[in-house]
C-alpha positions in Angstrom: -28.3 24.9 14.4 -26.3 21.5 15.3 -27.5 18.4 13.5 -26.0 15.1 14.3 -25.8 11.9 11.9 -26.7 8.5 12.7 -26.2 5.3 10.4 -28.0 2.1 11.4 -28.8 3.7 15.0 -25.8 4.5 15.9 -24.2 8.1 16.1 -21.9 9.0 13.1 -21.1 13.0 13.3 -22.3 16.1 14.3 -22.5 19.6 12.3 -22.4 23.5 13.4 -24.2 26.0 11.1 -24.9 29.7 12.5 -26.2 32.7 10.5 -23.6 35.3 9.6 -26.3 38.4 10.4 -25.7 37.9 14.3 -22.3 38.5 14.6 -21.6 35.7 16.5 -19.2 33.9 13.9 -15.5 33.6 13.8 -16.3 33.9 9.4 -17.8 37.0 10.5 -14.9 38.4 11.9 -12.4 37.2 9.7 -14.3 38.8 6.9 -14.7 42.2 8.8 -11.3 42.1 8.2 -10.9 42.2 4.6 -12.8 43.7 1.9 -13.2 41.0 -0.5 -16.9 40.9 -1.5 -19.6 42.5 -2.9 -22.8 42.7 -0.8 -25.0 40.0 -2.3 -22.4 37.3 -0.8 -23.6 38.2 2.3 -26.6 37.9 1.9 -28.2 34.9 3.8 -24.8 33.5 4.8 -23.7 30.9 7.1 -21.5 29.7 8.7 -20.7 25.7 8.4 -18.1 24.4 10.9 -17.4 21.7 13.6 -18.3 18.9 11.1 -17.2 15.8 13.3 -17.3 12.8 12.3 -16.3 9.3 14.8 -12.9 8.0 14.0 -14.7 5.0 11.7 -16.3 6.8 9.2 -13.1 9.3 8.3 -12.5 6.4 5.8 -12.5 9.1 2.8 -14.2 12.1 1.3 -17.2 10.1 0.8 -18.9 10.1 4.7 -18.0 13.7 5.0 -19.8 14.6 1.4 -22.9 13.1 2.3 -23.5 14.9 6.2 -22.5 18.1 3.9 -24.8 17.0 1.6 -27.5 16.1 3.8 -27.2 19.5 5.7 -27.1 21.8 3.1 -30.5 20.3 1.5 -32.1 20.3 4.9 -31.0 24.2 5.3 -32.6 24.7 1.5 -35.5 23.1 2.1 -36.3 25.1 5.7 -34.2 28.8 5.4 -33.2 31.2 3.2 -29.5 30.3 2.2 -27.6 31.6 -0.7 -23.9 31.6 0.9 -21.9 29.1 2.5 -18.9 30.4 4.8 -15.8 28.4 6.8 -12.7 28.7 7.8 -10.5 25.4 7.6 -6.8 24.5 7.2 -5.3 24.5 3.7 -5.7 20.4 3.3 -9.3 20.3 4.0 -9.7 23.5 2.1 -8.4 21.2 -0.8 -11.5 19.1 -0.3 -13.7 21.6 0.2 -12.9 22.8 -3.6 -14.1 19.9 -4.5 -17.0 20.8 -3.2 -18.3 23.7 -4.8 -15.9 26.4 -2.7 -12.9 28.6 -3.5 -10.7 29.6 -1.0 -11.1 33.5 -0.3 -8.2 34.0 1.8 -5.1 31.7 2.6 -3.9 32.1 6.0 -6.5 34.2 7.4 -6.3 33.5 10.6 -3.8 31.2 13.0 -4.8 29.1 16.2 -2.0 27.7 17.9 0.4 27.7 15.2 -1.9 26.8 12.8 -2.8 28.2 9.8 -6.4 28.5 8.0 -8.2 29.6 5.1 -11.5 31.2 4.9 -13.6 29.3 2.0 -17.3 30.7 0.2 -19.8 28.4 -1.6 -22.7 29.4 -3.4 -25.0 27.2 -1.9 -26.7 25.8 -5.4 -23.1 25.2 -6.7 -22.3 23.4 -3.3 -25.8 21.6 -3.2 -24.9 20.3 -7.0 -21.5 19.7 -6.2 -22.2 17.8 -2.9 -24.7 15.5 -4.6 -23.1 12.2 -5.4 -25.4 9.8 -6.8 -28.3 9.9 -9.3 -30.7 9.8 -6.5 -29.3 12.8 -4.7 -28.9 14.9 -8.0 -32.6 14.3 -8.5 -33.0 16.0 -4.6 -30.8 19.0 -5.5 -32.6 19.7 -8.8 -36.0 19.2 -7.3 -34.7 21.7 -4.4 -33.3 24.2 -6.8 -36.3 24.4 -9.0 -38.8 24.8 -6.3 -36.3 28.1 -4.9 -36.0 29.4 -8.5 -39.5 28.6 -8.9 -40.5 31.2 -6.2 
């Protein structure tokens, strides 16, 4: 799935998320790999990557929270998702904690003499996490009650 974000009209960012049951993932592979988890964290997994946001809005965390924010509710509120998967480099897995993730593996893979991490979220942790005001904490626990509801 690719998503794009718009504010006022105009075209913000974009966003990658693939299921992990395809093979077609680079998290896949990296997790192939190593033996790290238990089964249940593969379990409806996906793959978040190519978050892109235009040079304007990279003012701060902020931007980048809400289109994960935004994505992650959408996903809840239309699939099955229980894990979150990406690989990142160590400053932007730094965020990501912040986020509701833990870095799995440091250094898990290298592209062009670049190191990056592989990171899992829970996605109800994440979704939680993610949501910064009172109005999107109200979404999040609406969302989460209706999954643990069924």
């Amino acid at each position: 799935m690719v998503g794009a974000f718009t504010c006022s009209d105009a075209l913000i960012g974009t966003i990658r998320v693939i299921p992990m049951d395809r093979g077609l993932t680079p998290c896949e592979s990296l997790l192939q790999q190593q033996s790290l988890l238990s089964a249940q964290y593969y379990e409806e997994s996906w793959e978040v990557g190519r978050l892109v946001l235009g040079p304007q809005y990279r003012s701060g965390p902020e931007a980048l929270k809400r289109c994960l924010f935004l994505t992650l509710l959408h996903l809840m509120q239309t699939t099955n998702i229980k894990n979150l998967f990406a690989s990142c480099s160590p400053l932007l897995a730094r965020l990501y904690r912040r986020f509701g993730f833990s870095v799995l593996v440091r250094n898990a893979c290298s592209n062009g003499g670049e190191s990056y991490s592989l990171i899992h979220g829970h996605a109800p942790s994440v979704l939680m996490a993610l949501a910064g005001s009172d109005d999107e904490k109200a979404l999040a626990g609406q969302e989460l009650a209706r999954i643990w509801k069924n």
